[in-house]
N, C-alpha and C positions, 0 to 999 in steps of 0.2 A: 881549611874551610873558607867558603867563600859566599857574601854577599852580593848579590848582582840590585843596584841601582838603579831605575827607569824612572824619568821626567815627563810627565805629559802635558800637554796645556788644552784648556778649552772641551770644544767639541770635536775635538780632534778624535775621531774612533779608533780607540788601540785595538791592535791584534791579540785577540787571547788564544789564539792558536802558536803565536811567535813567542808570548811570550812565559807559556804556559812550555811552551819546549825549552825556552834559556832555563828553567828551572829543573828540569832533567837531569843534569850535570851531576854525577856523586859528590862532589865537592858544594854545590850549592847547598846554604842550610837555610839562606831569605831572599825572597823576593819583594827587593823592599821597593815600593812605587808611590812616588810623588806625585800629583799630580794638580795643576793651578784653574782655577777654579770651573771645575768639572759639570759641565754642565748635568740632564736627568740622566740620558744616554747611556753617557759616559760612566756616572756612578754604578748603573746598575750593571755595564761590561766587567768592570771592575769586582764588584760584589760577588757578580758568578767566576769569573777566577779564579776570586779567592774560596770559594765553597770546591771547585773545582780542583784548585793547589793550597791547600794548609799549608804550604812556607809562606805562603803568599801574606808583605803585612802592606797595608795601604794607607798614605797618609794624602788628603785633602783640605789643600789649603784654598777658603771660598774666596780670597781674593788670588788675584794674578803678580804672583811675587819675582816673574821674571828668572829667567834662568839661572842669574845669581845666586837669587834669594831661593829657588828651588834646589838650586843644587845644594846649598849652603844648607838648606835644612834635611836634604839627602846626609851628607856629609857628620853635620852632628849627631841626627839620630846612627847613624852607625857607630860614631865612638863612642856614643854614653850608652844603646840600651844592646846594640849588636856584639856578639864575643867571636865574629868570624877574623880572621886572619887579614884577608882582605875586600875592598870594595872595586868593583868591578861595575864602572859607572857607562850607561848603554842607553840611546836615544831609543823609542820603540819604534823605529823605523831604521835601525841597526840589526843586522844579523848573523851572526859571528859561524867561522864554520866549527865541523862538531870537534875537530881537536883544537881549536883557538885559544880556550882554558887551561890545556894540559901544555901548550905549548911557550905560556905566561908562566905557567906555574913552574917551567922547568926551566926558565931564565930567570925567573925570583929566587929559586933557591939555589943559583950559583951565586947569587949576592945575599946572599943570608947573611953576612958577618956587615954588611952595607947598607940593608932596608929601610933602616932609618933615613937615610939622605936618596931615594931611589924610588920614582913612580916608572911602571912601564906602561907601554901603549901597545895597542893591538895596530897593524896595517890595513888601513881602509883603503883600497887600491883607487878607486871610484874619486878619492880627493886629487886633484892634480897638485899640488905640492907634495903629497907624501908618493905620488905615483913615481913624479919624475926625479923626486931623489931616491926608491927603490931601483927603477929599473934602465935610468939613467944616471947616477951616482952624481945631479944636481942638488945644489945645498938649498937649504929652505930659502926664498926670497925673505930680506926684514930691512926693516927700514933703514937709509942711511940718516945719520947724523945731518941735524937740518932738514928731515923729513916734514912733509905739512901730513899729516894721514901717515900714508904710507911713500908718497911722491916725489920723489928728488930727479932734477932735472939732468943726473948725474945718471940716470937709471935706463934715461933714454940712451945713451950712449953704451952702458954695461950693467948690469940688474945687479944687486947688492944681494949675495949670498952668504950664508953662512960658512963657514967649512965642514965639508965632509966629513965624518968622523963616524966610520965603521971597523967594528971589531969581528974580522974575520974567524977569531977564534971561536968567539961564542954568539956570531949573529945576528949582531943589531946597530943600529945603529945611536950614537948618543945627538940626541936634541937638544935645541933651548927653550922651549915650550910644546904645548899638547893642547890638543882640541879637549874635551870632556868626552865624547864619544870613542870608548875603546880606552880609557884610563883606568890603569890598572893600579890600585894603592894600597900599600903596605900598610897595617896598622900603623905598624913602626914608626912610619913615615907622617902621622897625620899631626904631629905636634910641628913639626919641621917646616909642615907645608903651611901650614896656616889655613883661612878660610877665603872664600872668592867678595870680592870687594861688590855690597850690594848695591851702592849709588850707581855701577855698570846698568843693572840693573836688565841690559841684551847684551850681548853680544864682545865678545874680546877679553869677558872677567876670567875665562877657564887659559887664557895665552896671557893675562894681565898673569894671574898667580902665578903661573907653570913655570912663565921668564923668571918671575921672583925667586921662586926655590932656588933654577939653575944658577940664578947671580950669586945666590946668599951660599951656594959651595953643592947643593943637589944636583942629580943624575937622572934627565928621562932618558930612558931607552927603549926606542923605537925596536921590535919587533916582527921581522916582515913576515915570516911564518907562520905570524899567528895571523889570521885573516878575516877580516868584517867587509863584508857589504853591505851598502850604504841602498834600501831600497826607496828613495826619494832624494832628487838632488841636495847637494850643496847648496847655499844660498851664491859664491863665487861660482859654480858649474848652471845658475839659472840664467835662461836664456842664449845658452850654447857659447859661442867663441867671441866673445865681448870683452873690453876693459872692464874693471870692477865700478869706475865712476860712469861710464854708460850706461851700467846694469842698476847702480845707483840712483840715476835718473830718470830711467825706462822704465823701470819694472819692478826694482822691491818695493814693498811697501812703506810706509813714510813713516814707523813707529821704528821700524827696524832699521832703513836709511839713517835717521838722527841717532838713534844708539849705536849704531856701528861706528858712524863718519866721528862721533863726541867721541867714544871711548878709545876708537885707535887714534883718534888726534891727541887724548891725553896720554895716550903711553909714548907717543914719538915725541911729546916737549915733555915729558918725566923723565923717561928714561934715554933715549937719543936725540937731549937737545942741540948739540952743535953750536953755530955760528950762527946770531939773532938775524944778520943780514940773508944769511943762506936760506934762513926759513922764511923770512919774510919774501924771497922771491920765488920759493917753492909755494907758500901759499898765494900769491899772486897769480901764476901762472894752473897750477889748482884749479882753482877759484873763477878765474879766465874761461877755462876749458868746462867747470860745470854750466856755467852760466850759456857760452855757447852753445853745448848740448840742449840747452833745457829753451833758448829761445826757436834754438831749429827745429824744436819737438813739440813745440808749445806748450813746455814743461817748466817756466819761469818758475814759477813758484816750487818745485822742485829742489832747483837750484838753489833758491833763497832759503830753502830748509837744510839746505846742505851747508851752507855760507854759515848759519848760525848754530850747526852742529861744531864746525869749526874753531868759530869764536865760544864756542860752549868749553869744547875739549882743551882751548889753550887756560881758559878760567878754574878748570879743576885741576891743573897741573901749578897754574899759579898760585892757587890756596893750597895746595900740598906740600911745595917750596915753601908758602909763609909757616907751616903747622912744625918744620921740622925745623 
């Protein structure tokens, strides 16, 4: 039995034709939908739904708890009030093809005696990282050691990969983290995993946990036969064939630039701190390069929000070092 998951924010209009079909599924027994603080709209989409799909259960939270904290309450109410098997966590702008379920569920249960230490992911082809290590056998880009963000001056010369790690036998490949989009979780698995770090509060908390598990001795395995399209970009895929710190400067929005640039700068001095001098000139030259962008754009103040996500993200990594 399976619980399918959906996060929504805002006035964002969900599809209740997409999402009224993920509940189709024989194995579906909830459609359980989070959604942060939903404007009239939105409720009353929601409402018919649910009149519409009786699995359908819907929670409303009137402030905007961020995806964290949305998911985070996704997450607990399936272990305390859900008895499904697993949670099947799906942005509504995610739409998986119609064997995608049966094709999760038929790699979960070759790790049946494993579940416990073991999330799997659906293949969103649409991401270019999960693309070009399906269908070009390239390891996930992560940060090296003395990363500022994600930036090592070491990257320019050879891009820091992961290793490759595919199991021909049974078709997947093993990861070090997972988007939230297309995570497939074992009950078994939800004590092991623990919950997403809510001070994230955007962006990086579903790759902050997911790294955690794999460190502490868990298993994602990526599944490329199982398949989700992604029907709204990326936020890395906005505005076409761009670095991510031009796309940072240019174009996202500035709630989501400071959480992104804070939260991946805290996991590269938590977890890949390195050599204090190596980062110091990774964030120099960083830092260099936003600031160019942003005066050749007339995006200064851009940059300067970018500068102080930076010094944000090495301050959460510093009080995390004093705490332990």
């Amino acid at each position: 039995m399976i619980t399918i998951g959906i996060l929504g924010y805002g006035s964002r209009t969900p599809s209740a034709e997409t999402l009224a079909a993920l509940a189709n599924h024989s194995e579906v027994t909830t459609l359980l939908i989070v959604w942060n603080e939903p404007d009239t709209a939105v409720s009353a989409t929601l409402q018919r739904l649910k009149h519409t799909v009786p699995k359908t259960h819907i929670i409303e939270n009137v402030d905007n708890l961020g995806s964290a904290g949305g998911y985070k309450c996704l997450i607990e109410y399936f272990r305390n009030y859900e008895q499904s098997d697993y949670l099947f966590l799906l942005d509504d702008d995610l739409q998986p093809e119609s064997d995608c379920i049966d094709k999760l569920l038929r790699t979960a249960h070759s790790f049946s005696s494993n579940l416990d230490h073991t999330l799997l992911l659906a293949y969103r082809h649409k991401l270019p990282e999960m693309r070009e290590l399906v269908s070009m056998k390239l390891g996930i880009c992560r940060p090296k050691p003395g990363a500022c963000v994600a930036f090592h001056f070491m990257n320019l010369i050879k891009q820091h990969r992961e290793p490759v790690d595919y199991c021909e036998e049974k078709l997947f490949f093993n990861i070090e983290s997972a988007p939230w989009g297309g995570l497939f979780i074992p009950r078994a698995a939800l004590s092991f995993m623990g919950l997403p770090r809510e001070d994230f509060f955007l962006y990086a908390e579903d790759t902050e946990l997911t790294y955690r598990f794999t460190q502490n001795g868990g298993h994602v395995l990526l599944v490329p036969d199982a398949e989700i399209t992604d029907t709204q970009p990326a936020w890395n895929t906005v505005g076409g064939n761009m670095s991510n710190l031009r796309r940072r400067v240019l174009i996202l929005p500035e709630i989501k630039v400071f959480h992104e640039v804070r939260n991946r700068n805290f996991m590269a001095r938590h977890y890949f701190p390195g050599f204090l001098p190596t980062y110091w000139v990774n964030k120099f030259l960083f830092l260099a390069t936003a600031y160019f962008i942003g005066i050749t754009h007339r995006k200064f103040s851009r940059a300067l929000l970018i500068h102080q996500a930076v010094n944000a993200g090495e301050r959460m990594a510093e009080k995390e070092a004093r705490t332990k």
